[in-house]
C-alpha positions, 0 to 999 in steps of 0.5 A, a space after each residue: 855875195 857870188 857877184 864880184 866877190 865878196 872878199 874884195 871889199 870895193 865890191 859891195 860897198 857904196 864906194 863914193 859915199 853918200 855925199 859922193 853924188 852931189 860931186 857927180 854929174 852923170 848919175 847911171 842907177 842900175 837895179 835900186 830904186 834909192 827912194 826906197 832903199 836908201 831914203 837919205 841917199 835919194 834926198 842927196 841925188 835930188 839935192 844935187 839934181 836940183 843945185 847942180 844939175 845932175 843928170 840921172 839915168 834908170 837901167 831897171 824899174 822905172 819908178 819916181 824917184 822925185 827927180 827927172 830920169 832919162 829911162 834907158 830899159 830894164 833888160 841886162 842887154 842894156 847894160 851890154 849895150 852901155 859896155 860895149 859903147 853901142 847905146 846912145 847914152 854910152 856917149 854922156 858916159 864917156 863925156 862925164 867928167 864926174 859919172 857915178 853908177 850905183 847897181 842896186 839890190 834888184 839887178 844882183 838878186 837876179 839868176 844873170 846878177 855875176 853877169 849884170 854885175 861884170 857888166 857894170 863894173 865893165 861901164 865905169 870902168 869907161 869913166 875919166 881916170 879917177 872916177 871909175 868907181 862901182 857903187 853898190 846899194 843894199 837893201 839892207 843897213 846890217 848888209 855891209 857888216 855881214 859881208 864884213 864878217 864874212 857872212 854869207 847867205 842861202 839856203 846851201 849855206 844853211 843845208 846840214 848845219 846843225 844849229 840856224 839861227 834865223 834872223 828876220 830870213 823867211 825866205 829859207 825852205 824849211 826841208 833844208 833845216 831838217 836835222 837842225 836846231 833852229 832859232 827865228 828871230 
């Protein structure tokens, strides 16, 4: 991933945990929608929303997540606002003793995702000392192997390769194969 770079570890994993968000007391969702993405995840966010009052916040989609959020917008000059302290909500950021952000899939498959994603790391950065995580949510359960691995994905990975091998990628333009043994899976 191009997007805080996917040799440093903490850039694209769910640095927190799981259990993470049940410590949390202000929750910022950038781009996921958790009810979706991460089902189990979302079951954890609406336990802590209901037994200790967590406080959510949607930057993207605004979606029910079967918990109450404050929807802030789904432009990225939210995020500048929320850096630069300038929106409204950047106050409940600041006075957090535990906040949580998770930027999702949706914000970092996006043509401004390096921008979004300095943007975010930018917000918690802002958190108490401590809890100045970034939390990234895939999509996908085999994404953080991959980046593992050192995987990377897109279609100028693929140009000139001469054996592909597809998995479950139905996204790649054909003409890019050209010349290459391909096997789908």
């Amino acid at each position: 991933t191009a997007t805080g770079g996917a040799d440093l570890r903490s850039n694209y994993l769910l640095n927190s945990g799981l259990a993470g968000v049940e410590e949390a007391d202000l929750l910022l969702l950038v781009g996921t929608n958790p009810r979706f993405e991460a089902p189990i995840f979302n079951a954890r966010i609406r336990k802590a929303w209901m037994q200790n009052d967590l406080e959510v916040a949607v930057v993207g989609s605004n979606t029910n997540l079967t918990y109450d959020t404050e929807y802030l917008g789904d432009s990225a000059s939210i995020l500048g606002e929320l850096a630069s302290g300038k929106h409204t909500f950047s106050t409940a950021w600041k006075k957090a003793k535990k906040p949580m952000l998770v930027v999702g899939a949706e914000a970092l498959d996006r043509e401004d995702a390096d921008a979004v994603f300095g943007l975010c790391q930018q917000i918690a950065a802002q958190g108490p000392k401590g809890n100045r995580t970034l939390n990234v949510l895939h999509k996908t359960a085999g994404q953080v192997a991959a980046l593992d691995l050192g995987y990377t994905s897109g279609p100028a990975e693929v140009a000139g390769a001469k054996f592909t091998y597809l998995l479950g990628a139905d996204e790649v333009d054909p003409a890019s194969l050209e010349g290459s043994f391909v096997v789908y899976q």
